[in-house]
C-alpha positions as CSV (number, residue, x, y, z in Angstrom):
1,X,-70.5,-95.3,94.0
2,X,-73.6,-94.2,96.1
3,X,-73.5,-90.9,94.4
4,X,-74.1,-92.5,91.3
5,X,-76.9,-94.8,92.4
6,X,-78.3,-92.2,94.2
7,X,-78.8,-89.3,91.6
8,X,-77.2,-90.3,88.2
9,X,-78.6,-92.8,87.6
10,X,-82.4,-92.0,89.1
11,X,-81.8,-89.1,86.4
12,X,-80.6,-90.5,83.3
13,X,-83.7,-93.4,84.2
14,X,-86.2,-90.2,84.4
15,X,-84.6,-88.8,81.6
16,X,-85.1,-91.7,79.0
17,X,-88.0,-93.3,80.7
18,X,-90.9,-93.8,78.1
19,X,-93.6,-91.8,79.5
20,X,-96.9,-93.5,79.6
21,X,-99.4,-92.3,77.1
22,X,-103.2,-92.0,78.0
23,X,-105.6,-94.6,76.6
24,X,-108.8,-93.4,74.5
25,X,-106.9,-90.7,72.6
26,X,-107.3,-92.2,69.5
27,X,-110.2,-93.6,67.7
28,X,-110.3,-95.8,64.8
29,X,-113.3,-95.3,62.3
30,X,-114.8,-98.6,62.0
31,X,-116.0,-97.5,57.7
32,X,-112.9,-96.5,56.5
33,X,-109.9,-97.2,59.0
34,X,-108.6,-93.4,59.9
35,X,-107.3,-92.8,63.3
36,X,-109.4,-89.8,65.3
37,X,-108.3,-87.3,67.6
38,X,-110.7,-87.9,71.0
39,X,-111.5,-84.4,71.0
40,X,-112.3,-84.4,67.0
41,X,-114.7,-87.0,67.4
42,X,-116.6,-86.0,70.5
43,X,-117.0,-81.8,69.1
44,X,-118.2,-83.8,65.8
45,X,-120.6,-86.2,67.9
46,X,-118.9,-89.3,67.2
47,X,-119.4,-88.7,63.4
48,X,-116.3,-89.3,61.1
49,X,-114.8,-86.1,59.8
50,X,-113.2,-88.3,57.2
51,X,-116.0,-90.7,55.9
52,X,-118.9,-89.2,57.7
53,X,-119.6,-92.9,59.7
54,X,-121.9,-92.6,62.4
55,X,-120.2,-94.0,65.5
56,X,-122.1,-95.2,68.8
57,X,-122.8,-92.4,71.4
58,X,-124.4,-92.8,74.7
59,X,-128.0,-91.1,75.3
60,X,-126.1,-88.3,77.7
61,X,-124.0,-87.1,75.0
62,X,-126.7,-86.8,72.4
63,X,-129.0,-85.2,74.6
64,X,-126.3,-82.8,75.9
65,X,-125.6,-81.7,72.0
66,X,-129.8,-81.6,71.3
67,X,-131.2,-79.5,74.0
68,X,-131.0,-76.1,74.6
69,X,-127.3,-75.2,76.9
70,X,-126.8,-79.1,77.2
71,X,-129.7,-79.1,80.3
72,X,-132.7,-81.5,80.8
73,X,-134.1,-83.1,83.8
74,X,-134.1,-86.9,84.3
75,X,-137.1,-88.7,84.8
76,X,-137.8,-91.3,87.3
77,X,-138.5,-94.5,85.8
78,X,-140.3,-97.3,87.9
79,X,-137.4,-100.1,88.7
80,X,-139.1,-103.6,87.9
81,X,-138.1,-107.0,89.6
82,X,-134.7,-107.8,89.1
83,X,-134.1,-111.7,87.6
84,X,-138.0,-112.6,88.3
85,X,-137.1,-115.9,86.4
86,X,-133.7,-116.9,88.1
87,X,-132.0,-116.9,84.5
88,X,-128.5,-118.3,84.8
89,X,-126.1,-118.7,81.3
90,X,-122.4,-118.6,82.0
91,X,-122.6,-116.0,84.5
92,X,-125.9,-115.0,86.6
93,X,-128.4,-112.3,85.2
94,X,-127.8,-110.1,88.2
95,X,-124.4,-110.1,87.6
96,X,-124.5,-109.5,84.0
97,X,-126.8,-106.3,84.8
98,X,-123.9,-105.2,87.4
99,X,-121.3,-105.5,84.9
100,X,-123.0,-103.0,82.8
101,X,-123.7,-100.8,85.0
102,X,-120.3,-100.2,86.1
103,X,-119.0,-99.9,82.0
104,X,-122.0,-97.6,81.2
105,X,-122.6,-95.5,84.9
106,X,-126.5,-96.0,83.7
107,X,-129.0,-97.5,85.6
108,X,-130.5,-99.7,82.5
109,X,-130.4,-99.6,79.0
110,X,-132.9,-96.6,78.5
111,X,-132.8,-92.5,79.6
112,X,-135.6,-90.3,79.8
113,X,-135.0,-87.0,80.2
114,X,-137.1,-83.6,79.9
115,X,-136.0,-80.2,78.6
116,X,-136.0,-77.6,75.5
117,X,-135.0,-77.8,72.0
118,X,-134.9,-74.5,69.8
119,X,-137.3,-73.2,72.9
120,X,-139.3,-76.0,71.9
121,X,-140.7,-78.5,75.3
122,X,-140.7,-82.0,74.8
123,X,-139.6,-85.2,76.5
124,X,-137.2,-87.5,75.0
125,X,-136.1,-91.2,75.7
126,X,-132.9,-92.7,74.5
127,X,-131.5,-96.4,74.2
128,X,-128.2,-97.3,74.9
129,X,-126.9,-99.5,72.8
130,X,-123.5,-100.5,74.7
131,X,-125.7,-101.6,78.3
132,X,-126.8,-105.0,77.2
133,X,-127.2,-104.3,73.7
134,X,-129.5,-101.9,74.8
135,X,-132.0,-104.9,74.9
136,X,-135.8,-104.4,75.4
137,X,-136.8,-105.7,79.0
138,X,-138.9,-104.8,81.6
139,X,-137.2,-101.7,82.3
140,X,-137.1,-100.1,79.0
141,X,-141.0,-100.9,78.8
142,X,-141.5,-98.7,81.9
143,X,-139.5,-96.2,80.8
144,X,-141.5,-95.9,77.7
145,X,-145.0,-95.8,79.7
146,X,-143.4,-93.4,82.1
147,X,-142.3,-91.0,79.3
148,X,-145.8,-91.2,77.5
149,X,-147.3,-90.5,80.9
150,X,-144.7,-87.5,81.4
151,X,-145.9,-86.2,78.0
152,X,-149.4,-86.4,77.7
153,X,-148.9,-84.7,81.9
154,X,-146.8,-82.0,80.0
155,X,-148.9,-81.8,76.4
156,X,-145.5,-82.3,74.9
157,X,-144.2,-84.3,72.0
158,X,-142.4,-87.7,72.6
159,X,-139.0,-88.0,70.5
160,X,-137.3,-91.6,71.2
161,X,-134.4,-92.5,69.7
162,X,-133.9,-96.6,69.4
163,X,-131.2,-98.4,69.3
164,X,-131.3,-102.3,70.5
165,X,-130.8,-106.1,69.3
166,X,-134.4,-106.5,70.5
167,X,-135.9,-108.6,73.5
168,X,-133.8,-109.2,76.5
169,X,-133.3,-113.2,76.5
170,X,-132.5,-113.3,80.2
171,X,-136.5,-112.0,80.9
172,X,-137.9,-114.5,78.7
173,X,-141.6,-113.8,78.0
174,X,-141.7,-111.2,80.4
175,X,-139.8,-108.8,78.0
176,X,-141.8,-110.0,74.7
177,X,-144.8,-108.3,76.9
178,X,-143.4,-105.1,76.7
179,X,-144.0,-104.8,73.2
180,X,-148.0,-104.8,73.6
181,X,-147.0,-102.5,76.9
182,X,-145.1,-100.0,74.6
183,X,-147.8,-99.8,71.9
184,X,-150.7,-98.8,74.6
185,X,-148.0,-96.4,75.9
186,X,-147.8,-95.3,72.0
187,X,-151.6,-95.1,71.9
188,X,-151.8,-92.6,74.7
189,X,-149.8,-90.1,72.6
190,X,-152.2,-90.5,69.8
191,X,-155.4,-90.1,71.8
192,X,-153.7,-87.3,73.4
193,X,-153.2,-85.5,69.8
194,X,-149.0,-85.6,70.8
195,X,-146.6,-86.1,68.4
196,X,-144.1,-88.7,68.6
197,X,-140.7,-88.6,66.5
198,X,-138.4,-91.8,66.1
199,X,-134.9,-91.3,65.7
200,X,-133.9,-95.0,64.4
201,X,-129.9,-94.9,64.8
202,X,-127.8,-98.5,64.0
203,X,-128.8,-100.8,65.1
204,X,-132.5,-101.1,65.9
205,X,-133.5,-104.9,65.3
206,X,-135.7,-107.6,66.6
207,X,-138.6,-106.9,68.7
208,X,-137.7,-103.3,69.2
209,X,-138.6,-103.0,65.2
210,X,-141.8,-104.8,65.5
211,X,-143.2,-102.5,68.2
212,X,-142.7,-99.3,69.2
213,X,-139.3,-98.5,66.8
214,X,-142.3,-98.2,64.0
215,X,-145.3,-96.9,65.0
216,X,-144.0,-93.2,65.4
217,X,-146.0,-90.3,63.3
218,X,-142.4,-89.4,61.5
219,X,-139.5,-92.0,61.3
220,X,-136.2,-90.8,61.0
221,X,-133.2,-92.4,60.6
222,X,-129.0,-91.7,60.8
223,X,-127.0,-92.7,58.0
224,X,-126.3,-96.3,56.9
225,X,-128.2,-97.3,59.9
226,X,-129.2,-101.2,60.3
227,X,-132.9,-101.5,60.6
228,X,-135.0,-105.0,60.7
229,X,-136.3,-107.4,62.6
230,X,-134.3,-110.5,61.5
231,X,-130.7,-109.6,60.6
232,X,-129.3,-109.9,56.8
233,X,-127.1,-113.0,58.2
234,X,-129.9,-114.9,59.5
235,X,-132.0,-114.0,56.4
236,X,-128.8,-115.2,54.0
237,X,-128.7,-118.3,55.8
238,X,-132.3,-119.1,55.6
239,X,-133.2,-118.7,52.5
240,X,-129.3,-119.2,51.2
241,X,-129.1,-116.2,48.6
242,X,-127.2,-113.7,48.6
243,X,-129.2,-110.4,49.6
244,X,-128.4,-107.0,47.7
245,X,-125.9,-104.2,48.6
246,X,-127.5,-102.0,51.0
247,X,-130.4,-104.0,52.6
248,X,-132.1,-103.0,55.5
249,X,-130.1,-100.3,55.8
250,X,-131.8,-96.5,56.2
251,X,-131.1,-95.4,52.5
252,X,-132.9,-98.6,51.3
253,X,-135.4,-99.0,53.7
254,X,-136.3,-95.0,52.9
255,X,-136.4,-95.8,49.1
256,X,-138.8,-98.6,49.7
257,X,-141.3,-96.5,51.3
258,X,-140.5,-97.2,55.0
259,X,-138.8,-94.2,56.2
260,X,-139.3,-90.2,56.1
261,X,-136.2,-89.1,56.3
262,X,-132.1,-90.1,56.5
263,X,-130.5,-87.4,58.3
264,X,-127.3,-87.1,59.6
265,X,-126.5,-86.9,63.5
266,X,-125.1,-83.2,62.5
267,X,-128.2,-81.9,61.5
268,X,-130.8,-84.2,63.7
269,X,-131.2,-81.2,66.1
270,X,-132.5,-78.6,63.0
271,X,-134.1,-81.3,61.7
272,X,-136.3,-82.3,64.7
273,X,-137.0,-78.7,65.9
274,X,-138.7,-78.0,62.4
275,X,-140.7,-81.1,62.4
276,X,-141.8,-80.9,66.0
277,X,-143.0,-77.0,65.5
278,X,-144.7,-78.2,62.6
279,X,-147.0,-80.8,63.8
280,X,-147.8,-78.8,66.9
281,X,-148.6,-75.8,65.1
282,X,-146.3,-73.3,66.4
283,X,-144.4,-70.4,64.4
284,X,-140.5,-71.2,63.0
285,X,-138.4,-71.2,65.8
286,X,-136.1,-68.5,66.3
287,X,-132.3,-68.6,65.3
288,X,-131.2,-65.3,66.7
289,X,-132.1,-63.1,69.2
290,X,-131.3,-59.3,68.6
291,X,-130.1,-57.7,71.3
292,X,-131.9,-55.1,73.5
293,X,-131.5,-51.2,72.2
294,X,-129.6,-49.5,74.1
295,X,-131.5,-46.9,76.3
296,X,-130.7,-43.5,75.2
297,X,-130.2,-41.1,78.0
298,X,-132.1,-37.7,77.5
299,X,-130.2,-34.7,77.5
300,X,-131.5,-32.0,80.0
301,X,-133.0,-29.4,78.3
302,X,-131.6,-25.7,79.1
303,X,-133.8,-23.3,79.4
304,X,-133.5,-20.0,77.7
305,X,-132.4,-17.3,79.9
306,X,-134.6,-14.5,80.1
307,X,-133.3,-11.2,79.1
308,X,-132.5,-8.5,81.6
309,X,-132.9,-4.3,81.7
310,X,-129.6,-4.3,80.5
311,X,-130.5,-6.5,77.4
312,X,-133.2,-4.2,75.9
313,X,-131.4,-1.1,76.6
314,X,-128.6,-2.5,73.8
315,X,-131.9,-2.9,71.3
């Protein structure tokens, strides 16, 4: 019986063993319900090939799909005092911060990052909306200052795309202050003459909203995006009405004279390199590059041969 042990049944086992399948292959649109191929969804930038439903992607991946070959340069944002107020819920504020960390691989809830679009230099900043809720603290604030100090250093416009549920509760007071920090940081731009683009994607609430989220020279928002300060729940519940189909989102808020433009995450990058060429008054950017003639290589030129004795004597 050890032959059978041995190697029959090891092989009938491999044989009908259920193979184990990767997880994240499939994602379910949250609008309408279909199930997504991984690959369909990230070469579509987490936009719904079925419903067009703008899905959550992290500040690397949009910035790899908006500059120029995927490349920009990070840049260093001052770290602030970690837990200056010892805040403790359920679990510690440190260790809340190291949990996200290790589910995001970021550093904080906000990227800034250097590079070209359409041949186009500008710097760009980016929340992350899956690190805390991409919450406004202390670090986000510097990381606003230090790309409105990278700017006006460069004379390059400032494109920021929000996407937060407001203050960070575990700083307390010390993250509403970053809302009069981000606004001086805005006012540098201006003084400067720079322009600077907001890219509201869903959701940007709270204080996020009533600072720097609004105070850009062109807003722009994706599709069906959430934008307020005070969520339609909270609002219901207050005031106990029912609140109309669409409200705060971008199509409303951009029929009601709040926003420039709905544009989808498809076309943001065309979008924003028209807009930014604009306001800095340079030409249209170039879409196609001809390629170089071909250098033609002379023929050498043979001279005429010179006629001999022999020649004339035919004539």
């Amino acid at each position: 019986m050890n032959w059978i042990n041995n190697y029959v049944r090891p092989r009938i086992n491999s044989i009908f063993s259920r193979r184990e399948t990767p997880e994240n292959l499939w994602t379910k649109c949250d609008e309408c319900g279909t199930m997504l191929f991984h690959r369909e969804v990230s070469d579509n930038l987490n936009v719904c090939t079925n419903c067009g439903h703008h899905m959550h992607i992290s500040p690397r991946d949009r910035f790899a799909a908006l500059f120029d070959g995927g490349v920009f340069t990070e840049v260093k944002v001052p770290a602030p005092t970690v837990d200056p107020l010892q805040f403790r819920d359920q679990k510690k504020y440190p260790e809340r911060l190291r949990a996200a960390q290790k589910q995001t691989e970021e550093a904080e809830a906000m990227l800034v990052v250097t590079g070209d679009i359409g041949r186009t230099p500008v710097v760009a900043c980016a929340q992350d909306f899956s690190f805390m809720a991409g919450s406004m603290g202390m670090y986000v604030g510097n990381a606003i200052i230090a790309a409105a100090e990278e700017a006006v250093k460069l004379k390059r416009p400032l494109i920021l795309f929000s996407a937060a549920g407001g203050a960070r509760m575990q700083e307390g007071i010390l993250s509403l202050m970053q809302m009069p920090r981000t606004t001086v940081a805005v006012q540098m731009l201006k003084e400067a003459n720079l322009p600077y683009i907001v890219v509201l994607t869903h959701p940007t609430t709270g204080g996020v909203t009533a600072s720097y989220a609004m105070l850009g020279d062109v807003h722009i928002a994706e599709p069906n995006a959430l934008i307020c300060f005070a969520g339609p729940r909270v609002i219901e519940q207050t005031i106990r009405e029912k609140l109309p189909e669409g409200f705060q989102r971008a199509e409303y808020l951009l029929e009601h004279g709040m926003l420039d433009r709905v544009t989808s995450r498809l076309e943001m990058r065309e979008e924003l390199i028209t807009i930014i060429r604009m306001l800095m008054g340079l030409p249209p950017a170039v879409r196609g590059d001809l390629p170089a003639p071909a250098e033609v290589a002379e023929e050498p030129v043979t001279p005429p041969k010179p006629e001999t004795a022999q020649d004339e004597s035919k004539t």
